[in-house]
C-alpha positions, 0 to 999 in steps of 0.5 A: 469501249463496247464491243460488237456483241453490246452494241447489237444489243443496246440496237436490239438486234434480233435473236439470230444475230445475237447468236452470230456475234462472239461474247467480249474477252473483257467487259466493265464490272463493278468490283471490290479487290481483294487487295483492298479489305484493310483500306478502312482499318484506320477509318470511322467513315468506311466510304464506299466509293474508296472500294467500289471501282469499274474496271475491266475484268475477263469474261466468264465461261458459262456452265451448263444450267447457266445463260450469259445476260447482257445487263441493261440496267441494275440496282442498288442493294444493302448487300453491295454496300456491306460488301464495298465495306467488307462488312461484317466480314469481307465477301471473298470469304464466300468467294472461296469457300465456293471455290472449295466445291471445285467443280464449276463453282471454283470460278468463283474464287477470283481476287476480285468480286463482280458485286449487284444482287439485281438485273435486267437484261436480254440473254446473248448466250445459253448453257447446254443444259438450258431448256425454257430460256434462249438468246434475245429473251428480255429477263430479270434476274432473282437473286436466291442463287439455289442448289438443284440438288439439295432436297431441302431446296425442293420443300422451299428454296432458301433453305437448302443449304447451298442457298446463296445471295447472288452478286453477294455470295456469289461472283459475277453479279449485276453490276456489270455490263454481263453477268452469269446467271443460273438457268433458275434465276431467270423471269420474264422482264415485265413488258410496260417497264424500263429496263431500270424500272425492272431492275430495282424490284426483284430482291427487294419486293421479294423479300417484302412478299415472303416477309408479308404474303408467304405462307412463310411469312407473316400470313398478313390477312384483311385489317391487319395493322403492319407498322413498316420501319423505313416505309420509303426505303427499298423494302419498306416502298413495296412493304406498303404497297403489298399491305395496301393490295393485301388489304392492310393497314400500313403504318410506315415510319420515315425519318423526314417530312418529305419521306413522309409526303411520298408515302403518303402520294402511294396511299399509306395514310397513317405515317409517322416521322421519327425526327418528330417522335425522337425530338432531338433524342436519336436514341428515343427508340432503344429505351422504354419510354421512347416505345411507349411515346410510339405506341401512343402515336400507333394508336393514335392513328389506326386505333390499335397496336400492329398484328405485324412489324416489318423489321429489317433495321436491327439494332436501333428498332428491334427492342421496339419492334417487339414491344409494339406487336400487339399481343399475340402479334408478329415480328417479321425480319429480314436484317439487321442495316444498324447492327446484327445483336439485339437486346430487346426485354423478352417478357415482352415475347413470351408473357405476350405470346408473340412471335419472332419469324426471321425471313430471308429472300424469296425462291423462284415460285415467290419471285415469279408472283411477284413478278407477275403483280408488276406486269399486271401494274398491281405493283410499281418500281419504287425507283427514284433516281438512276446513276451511270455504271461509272457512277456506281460508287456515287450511288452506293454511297447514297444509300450507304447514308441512307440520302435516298428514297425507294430504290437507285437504279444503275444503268450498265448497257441501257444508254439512257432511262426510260428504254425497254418497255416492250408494250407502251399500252400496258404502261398507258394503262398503269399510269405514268403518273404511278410509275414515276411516283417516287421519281417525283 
């Protein structure tokens, strides 16, 4: 049932009101249980809607830098998937080495985690310490959770040392109908997008744009060739349209004839289907001849070998990967979805004089360029399907099997898809037709 507050809310009520209204006790989250870590010890299919419950929980009290949002939508992210299967090591793990900060942090360290790395919402409430945000302000969230205090955060933001994963590392995460943010987290929801079509980008396009564009990243300029493993996925959909801007040329692999049709209505003209390179072997990929069958293919299309791989599979790719870089060429990673170890033939890197860059997240200046490309429509959501809060388990699932496309939306407060959007003509100027292209 929703309380007073979310109702205002969901009617848009104005700022005032807002801050006349009292917060819930409780509210609906999606949750894993400590008291369930074991349940898949005995499984070989650690099926995550067996761990991701809705349930109600009791509403956090808010520190100083941190703003209470009403969330209207979320998304789904590979984090909330390793945490519903306590993989590689159950998240409240984080939970209570936060809690041994003590402070504000030991709230934290709950039997139960308030997973969602990704959010849109308004803020219903404000820390005492928070100046540049107040209550009614349409927000999405980052999720680089950062310590102020630290004096590496203020050289880069993720590598401070308290540098945390919201909704992953932290408590009280996205998938929530509430959620506590840090006052640092906080951008400006982009006026032509639905509050789904804002909540599916900030984690994923961030971490393309450091991996890609940063400074600290692979510093890709004009003509670069980048070959992009799961170019449809979350963070290869948006790997391809930053080639694009950016003036590359994307090679995206998928691993289905109708993958590759989407990639190609985004513009990503060179596209390669695994299922069509493996032919029946799934192991192709891990062996020597499998990356020599690949470079042909790369060369092929484009002419040349990749100046970037976009490398976030892991395991079953990353041997490959550093084959296929050209000499002189860059592997960029952000994880490991098939397995952290890798093997790969290090005479490939050094005799090549390659390089291995590992990324992780964005911090806020990154986020907020990015931010920025999706008011001005130079970006588009890469949402292709949207589940109910109490579905959360369904969607979860189907990016566990790897069964979607681009990025699964969860409505939490929002009633229904397509609310939100503040400036219809900044839409009409985007084109429907390009933010609904991986709905289609």
């Amino acid at each position: 049932m929703h309380s007073s507050m979310s109702e205002a809310v969901v009617s848009g009520v104005d700022a005032e009101k807002l801050c006349s209204l009292p917060v819930p006790d409780y509210f609906p989250a999606a949750v894993v249980r400590q008291a369930d870590q074991n349940i898949f010890a005995d499984m070989s299919d650690k099926d995550v809607r067996k761990s991701l419950l809705v349930e109600q929980v009791p509403m956090p009290e808010l520190a100083p830098d941190e703003a209470l949002i009403a969330v209207m939508a979320s998304a789904i992210n590979y984090n909330t998937v390793w945490t519903a299967m306590f993989e590689p090591i159950p998240t409240f793990q984080f939970l209570k080495q936060m809690g041994r900060s003590g402070g504000w942090e030991a709230r934290h360290d709950l039997p139960y985690h308030i997973v969602g790395s990704d959010a849109s919402g308004v803020i219903v409430r404000t820390g005492s310490s928070v100046r540049k945000w107040k209550v009614g302000d349409h927000v999405v969230v980052s999720p680089a959770y950062v310590d102020e205090q630290d004096p590496d955060t203020h050289r880069d933001g993720m590598l401070g040392e308290g540098q945390k994963a919201w909704g992953f590392e932290t408590n009280f995460g996205g998938l929530a109908h509430y959620a506590v943010v840090r006052a640092s987290q906080l951008m400006p929801k982009p006026a032509a997008l639905s509050w789904e079509e804002s909540a599916v980008n900030p984690l994923c396009a961030s971490t393309a744009y450091r991996m890609l564009v940063s400074e600290r990243g692979a510093r890709m300029k004009q003509g670069d060739v980048v070959l992009i493993w799961g170019a449809t996925g979350g963070l290869g959909a948006y790997a391809v349209q930053l080639t694009l801007n950016g003036g590359g040329i994307p090679v995206g692999v998928v691993n289905s004839a109708a993958k590759a049709e989407v990639l190609r209505s985004i513009g990503c003209e060179a596209v390669i289907n695994r299922e069509e390179i493996e032919d029946g072997d799934p192991t192709l990929l891990e062996r020597p001849d499998g990356w020599k069958k690949m470079g042909k293919v790369i060369r092929s299309l484009v002419g040349e070998d990749p100046h970037i791989v976009f490398e976030h599979v892991g395991r079953k790719t990353f041997a490959a990967s550093v084959f296929l870089a050209r000499r002189g060429g860059t592997v960029i990673t952000c994880g490991s979805s098939t397995g952290y170890e890798h093997i790969y033939d290090n005479r490939y890197l050094w005799m090549r004089l390659k390089r291995i860059i590992g990324s992780h997240g964005a911090n806020l200046h990154e986020q907020c360029e990015v931010n920025r490309l999706f008011a001005l429509g130079q970006l588009v959501p890469a949402l292709s399907k949207t589940y109910s809060l109490d579905e959360v388990g369904a969607a979860a699932r189907s990016v566990q099997t790897n069964q979607h496309i681009g990025k699964v939306g969860v409505l939490c407060l929002a009633p229904r898809p397509g609310l939100g959007v503040t400036d219809p003509l900044a839409r009409e100027r985007i084109g429907e037709h390009r933010l609904t292209a991986f709905r289609r």
